[in-house]
N, C-alpha and C positions, 0 to 999 in steps of 0.2 A: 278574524273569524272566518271560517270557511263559510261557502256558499251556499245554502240549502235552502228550501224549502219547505212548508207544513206537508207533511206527509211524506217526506224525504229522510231517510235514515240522518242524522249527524253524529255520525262514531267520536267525534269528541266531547258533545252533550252527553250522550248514553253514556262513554265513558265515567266522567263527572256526578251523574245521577247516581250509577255505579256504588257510588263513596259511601252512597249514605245505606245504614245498616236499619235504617226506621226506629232505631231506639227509643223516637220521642221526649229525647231529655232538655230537647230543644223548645218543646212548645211550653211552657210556662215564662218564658223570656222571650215571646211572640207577641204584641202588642196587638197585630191583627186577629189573633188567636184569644188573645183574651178579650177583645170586644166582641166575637161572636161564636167562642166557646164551639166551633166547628171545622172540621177535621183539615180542609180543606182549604181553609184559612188559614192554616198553619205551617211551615216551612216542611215539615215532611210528608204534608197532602200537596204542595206545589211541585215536589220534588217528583212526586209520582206523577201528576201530571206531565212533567216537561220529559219524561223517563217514553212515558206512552205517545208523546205528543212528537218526538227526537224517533222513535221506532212507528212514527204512522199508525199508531194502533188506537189512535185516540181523533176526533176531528173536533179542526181549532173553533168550536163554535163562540156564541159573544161570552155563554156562560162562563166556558173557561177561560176566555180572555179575563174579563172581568175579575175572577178569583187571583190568576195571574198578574193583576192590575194593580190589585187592591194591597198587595205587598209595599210594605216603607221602604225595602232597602237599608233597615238599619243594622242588619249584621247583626244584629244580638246572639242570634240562632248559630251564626258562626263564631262567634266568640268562646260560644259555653261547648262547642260540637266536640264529643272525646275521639270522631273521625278524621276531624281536619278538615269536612266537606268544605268545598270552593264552593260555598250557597252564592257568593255573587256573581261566579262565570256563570252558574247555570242560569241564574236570573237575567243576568247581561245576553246570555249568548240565546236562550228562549225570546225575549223580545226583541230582539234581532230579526228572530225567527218569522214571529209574527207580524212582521212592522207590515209586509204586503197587505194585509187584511184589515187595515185599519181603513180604509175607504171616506170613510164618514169623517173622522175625527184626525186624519193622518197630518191634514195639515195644519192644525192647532196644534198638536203635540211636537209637531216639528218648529213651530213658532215657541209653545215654549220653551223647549229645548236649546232654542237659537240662541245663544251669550250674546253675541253682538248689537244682534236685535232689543236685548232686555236693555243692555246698556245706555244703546240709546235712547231707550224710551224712560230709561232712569232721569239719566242727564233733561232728557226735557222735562219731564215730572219734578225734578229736584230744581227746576230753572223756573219754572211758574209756581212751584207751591203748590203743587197739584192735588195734594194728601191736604190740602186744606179748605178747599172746594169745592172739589170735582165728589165724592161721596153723596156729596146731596144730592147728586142728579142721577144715582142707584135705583132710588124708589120709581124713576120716568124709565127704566127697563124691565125686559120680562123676568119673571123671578125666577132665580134659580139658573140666572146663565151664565155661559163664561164670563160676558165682560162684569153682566154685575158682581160679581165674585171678584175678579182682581178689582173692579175700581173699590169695593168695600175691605178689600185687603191691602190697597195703595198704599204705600209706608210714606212716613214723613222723614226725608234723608236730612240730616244735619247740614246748618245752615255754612259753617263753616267749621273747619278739624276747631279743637281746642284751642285755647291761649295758653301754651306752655312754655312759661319763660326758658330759656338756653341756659341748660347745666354743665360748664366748664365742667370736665372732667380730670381729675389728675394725674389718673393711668393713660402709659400711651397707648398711640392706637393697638387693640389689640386685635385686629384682622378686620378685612368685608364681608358686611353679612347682606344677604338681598332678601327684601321683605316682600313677600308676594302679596300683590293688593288682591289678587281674585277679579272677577268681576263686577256682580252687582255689587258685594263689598267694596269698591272702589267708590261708590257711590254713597251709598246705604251704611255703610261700617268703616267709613272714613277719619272718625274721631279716633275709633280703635289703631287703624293704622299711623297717625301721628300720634299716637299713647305708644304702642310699641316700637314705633321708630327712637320715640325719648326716650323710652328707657332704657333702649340698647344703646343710645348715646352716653348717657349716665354711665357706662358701664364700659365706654371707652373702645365702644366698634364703630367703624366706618360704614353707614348704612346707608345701601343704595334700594330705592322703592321704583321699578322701571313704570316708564309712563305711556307705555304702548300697552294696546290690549293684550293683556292675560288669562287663560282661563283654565282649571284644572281640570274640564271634562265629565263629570260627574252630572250634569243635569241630559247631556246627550247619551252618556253613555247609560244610564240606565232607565233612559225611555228606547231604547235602542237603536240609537243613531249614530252605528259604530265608526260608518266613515268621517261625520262631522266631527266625533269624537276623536278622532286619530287625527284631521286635520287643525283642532285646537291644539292639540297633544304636540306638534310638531312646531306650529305657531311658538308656542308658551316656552317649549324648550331652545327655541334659538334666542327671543327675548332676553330670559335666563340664563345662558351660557355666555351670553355679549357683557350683563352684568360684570364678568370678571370677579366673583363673588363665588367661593368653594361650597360655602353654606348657603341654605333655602330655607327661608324659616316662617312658617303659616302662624294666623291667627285666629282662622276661623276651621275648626276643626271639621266642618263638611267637608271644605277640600282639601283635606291632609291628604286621607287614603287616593281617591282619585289621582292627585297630583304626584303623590310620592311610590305608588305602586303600579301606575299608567303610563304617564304622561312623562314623567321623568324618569322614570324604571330604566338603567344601565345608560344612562346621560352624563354619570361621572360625577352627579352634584348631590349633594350629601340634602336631604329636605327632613325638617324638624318641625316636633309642634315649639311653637315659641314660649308656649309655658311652661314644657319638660325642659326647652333649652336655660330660661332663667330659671331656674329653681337648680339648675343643677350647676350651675356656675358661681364657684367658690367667692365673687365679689361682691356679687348679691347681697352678701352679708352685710355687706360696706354700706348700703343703703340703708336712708332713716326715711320712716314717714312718718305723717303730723297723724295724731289719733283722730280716729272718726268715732262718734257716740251713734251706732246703727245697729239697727237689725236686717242683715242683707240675708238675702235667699238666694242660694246660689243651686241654677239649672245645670246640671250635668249631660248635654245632649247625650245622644245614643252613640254620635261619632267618637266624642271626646274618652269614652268608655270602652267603645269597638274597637276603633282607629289609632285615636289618639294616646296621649300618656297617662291620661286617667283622671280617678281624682285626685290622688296625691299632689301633683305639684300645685295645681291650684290652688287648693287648701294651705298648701306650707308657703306658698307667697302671698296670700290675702293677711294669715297669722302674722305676717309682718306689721300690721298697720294696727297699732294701739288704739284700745278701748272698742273695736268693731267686734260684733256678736254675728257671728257666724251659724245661720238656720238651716238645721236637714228637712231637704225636702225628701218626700216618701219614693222611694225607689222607681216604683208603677205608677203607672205607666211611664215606660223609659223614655219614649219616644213622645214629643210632643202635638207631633201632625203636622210638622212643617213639611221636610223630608223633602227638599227640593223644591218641585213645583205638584208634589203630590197634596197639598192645602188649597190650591187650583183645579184639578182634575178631582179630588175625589173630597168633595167640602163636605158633607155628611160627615163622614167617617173622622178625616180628619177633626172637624169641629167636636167630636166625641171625645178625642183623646185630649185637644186641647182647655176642653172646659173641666176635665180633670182633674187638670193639673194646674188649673187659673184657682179652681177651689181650694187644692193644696196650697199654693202661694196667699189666696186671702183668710186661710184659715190660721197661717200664723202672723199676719198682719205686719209683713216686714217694709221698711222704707225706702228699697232698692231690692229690685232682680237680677241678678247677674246670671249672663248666660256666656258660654262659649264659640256661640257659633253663629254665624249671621243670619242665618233660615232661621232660626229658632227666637231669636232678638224680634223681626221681623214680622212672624205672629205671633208670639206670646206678647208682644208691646203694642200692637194690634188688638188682643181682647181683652187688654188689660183698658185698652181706649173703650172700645165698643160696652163696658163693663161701667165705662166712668170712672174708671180708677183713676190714681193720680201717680201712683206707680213706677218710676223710670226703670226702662229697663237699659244695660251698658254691659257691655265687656270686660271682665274683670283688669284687662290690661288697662282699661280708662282709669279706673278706679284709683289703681296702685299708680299710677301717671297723675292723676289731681293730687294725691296724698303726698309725693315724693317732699321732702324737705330741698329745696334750692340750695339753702347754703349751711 
């Protein structure tokens, strides 16, 4: 990102803003847009912002920060654009913009933007149990603040991956593939990553999971912490190239785009969602699972949608596993409020979209949630506690990994 400014022309922001023609075919697949039905809440009032904001013609006061803030980053708006607009450079490259101005709050956003940082506050939380005591002592802080917010957002990380017995395989090996753990998923979505490590073994690939930190860049990079961002970005792909592993294959579809359009962008290594990649691999067929008698609800994040391979493949490897009833949940709101660490910074707002959609899930009373993505796992399995539900929420990979037939 070049070097500018508020009130510093950036010819390649302007450029970028440029793209968009105001058509508005974008905001009805605005999730900020549709919680407050106002104009500027909407991907092509931000756009004019950061258009005025890139040409000095605007000053970055907190209101427009704020408006600027209140954005998911879920891409919807670029998915559906008949322009092509790059809505995420502009958004990336605007708070960039603005990071100088953050005074007040700068270093809490940089803390949580920190991966390193999270991790290891994972590992100790996931080393005491921390999601199972530490919440009481919420109500002895003041209301409404950051810490009270994450410790009542605390996840309870799994106590250990799954017991899945070892499926001799009778195909030889048919190539390396490297699983990218993420990094709070390393911690937090760990069941998942020994679900998809097994069933890529099933399937007769050599699967290597690196045990150094990794991280795709997506919580720096769109808080705007472009250099942290480029220094994960560099980290992750040497990690990844050491692998010896041609294919990169993700499970949690927040960090697909990040990783596979950032961070490994012209690194030579092929990166996949992992659920586009089984589905589309002719042996898959060769698998049996035991029937499940369920009614699952299956969450489509906004990434898995935007980013990722969609719903399709999903859908056509859960249909693998007999007797499982398969529930639509209602489209709207697309985005849950997870959005990184936007369920921390902006809990109002967030908590709107997520009890949305906690009502679409209790309104068809299903016996497992399935989501894709580990932000999404994380607080939706969060208010599904806070709600008293009894609810599991999992990764469709766990799922099809508990089902698999042994022998």
């Amino acid at each position: 990102m070049a070097d500018t400014t508020p009130g510093q022309m950036d010819s390649d922001l302007a450029a970028l803003t440029d793209q968009c023609v105001m058509c508005g075919l974008c905001l009805p697949h605005c999730p900020t847009y549709r919680l407050d039905q106002h104009e500027v809440e909407s991907p092509r009032g931000r756009i004019a912002l950061a258009r005025r904001l890139s040409a000095g013609q605007l000053e970055p006061s907190e209101t427009v920060i704020a408006h600027l803030d209140h954005c998911l980053g879920c891409l919807s708006c670029e998915a559906v654009c008949p322009s092509n607009v790059q809505y995420e450079q502009i958004l990336v490259r605007t708070r960039a913009v603005l990071k100088p101005l953050r005074p007040a709050q700068g270093r809490w956003r940089r803390w949580l933007a920190n991966p390193r940082l999270l991790v290891r506050l994972a590992r100790i939380s996931s080393a005491v149990r921390a999601a199972r005591w530490l919440p009481g002592l919420a109500r002895l802080l003041p209301k409404q603040s950051l810490f009270q917010r994450l410790i009542q957002e605390l996840p309870e990380a799994p106590r250990s991956p799954p017991t899945l017995v070892s499926r001799p395989s009778s195909l030889a090996t048919r190539g390396r593939i490297a699983l990218f753990p993420g990094c709070v998923a390393s911690i937090f979505d760990r069941d998942t990553l020994a679900s998809g490590k097994y069933l890529l073994a099933a399937l007769g690939y050599e699967v290597v999971v690196p045990s150094q930190f990794v991280c795709c860049g997506a919580l720096a990079l769109h808080a705007g912490e472009s250099e942290q961002a480029q220094g994960n970005a560099r980290n992750t792909r040497e990690v990844l190239q050491a692998c010896d592993a041609p294919t990169v294959l993700v499970s949690a579809s927040g960090c697909l785009g990040s990783l596979r359009d950032h961070g490994l962008r012209d690194s030579g290594l092929k990166v996949d969602d992992i659920l586009g990649f089984l589905a589309a691999d002719p042996q898959f067929r060769n698998l049996r699972f035991r029937p499940l008698r369920q009614r699952v609800a299956l969450h489509l994040p906004c990434t898995q949608m935007n980013v990722g391979s969609g719903s399709a493949p999903v859908r056509e490897l859960l249909a693998r596993i007999p007797a499982l009833e398969l529930l639509q949940l209602p489209v709207q709101p697309r985005c849950c409020g997870a959005a990184g660490n936007y369920f921390i910074e902006q809990p109002e707002r967030a908590d709107r979209l997520r009890s949305e959609k906690l009502d679409h899930v209790a309104s068809q009373s299903p016996d497992l949630l399935l989501t894709t993505n580990i932000g999404c796992r994380i607080f939706l399995g969060n208010g599904l506690r806070q709600r008293d539900s009894l609810i599991p929420t999992l990764h469709p990979l766990t799922l099809l990994a508990r089902q698999l037939e042994t022998s």
